[in-house]
C-alpha positions in Angstrom: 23.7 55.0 97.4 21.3 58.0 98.4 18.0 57.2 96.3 16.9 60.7 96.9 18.7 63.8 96.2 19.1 65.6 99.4 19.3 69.6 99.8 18.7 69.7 96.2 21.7 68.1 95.3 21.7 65.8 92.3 22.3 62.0 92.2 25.8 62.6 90.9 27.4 65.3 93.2 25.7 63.4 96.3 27.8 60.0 94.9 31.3 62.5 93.6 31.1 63.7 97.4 30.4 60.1 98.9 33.9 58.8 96.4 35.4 61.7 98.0 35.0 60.8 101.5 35.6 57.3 101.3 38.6 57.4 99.3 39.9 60.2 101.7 39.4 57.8 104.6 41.3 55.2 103.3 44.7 53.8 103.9 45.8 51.1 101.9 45.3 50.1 98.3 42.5 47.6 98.5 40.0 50.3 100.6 40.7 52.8 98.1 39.6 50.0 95.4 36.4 49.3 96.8 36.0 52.9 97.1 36.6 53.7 93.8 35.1 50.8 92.3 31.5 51.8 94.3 31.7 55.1 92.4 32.0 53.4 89.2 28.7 51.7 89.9 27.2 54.9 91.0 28.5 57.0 88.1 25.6 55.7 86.1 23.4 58.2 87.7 26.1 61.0 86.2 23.3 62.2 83.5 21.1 63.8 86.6 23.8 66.3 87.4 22.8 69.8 86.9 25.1 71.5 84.7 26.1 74.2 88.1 27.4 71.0 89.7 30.1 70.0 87.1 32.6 72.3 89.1 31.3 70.9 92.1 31.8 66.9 90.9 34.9 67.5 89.3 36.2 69.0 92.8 35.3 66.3 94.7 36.5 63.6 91.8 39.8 65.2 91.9 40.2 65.3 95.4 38.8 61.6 95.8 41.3 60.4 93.2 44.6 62.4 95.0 43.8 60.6 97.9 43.3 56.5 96.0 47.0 57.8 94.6 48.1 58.9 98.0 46.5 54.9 99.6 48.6 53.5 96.6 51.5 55.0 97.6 51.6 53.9 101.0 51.8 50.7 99.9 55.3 51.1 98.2 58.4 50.6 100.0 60.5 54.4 100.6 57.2 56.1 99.5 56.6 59.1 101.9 53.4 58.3 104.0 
């Protein structure tokens, strides 16, 4: 985790934008786990968001969580990949 906000982002969008990018990258179940499962540990920082970055965290959140659904669904036989 970033311990210091960088271009004057806070704690929370800098770890919504890391979930987003991992979770994006992966492509099986298990990655997507870890991924989501490092965010969880990193949502404690959530209070330092600035209230101009809740559209910003919940983009990225959504995005990151499409593609842990996507991962999950490779994993299922007939499933589109």
């Amino acid at each position: 985790m970033v311990l210091s906000a960088g271009c004057g982002k806070s704690k929370a969008l800098l770890a919504a934008e890391d979930y987003e990018k991992a979770a994006c990258a992966c492509k099986d179940m298990k990655c997507a786990t870890d991924a989501t499962t490092k965010f969880g540990e990193a949502a404690k920082d959530m209070g330092t968001a600035s209230s101009g970055e809740a559209e910003a965290i919940t983009k990225a959140t959504t995005a990151a969580a499409e593609c842990t659904t996507k991962a999950a669904m490779a994993g299922v036989p007939g499933m589109p990949k």
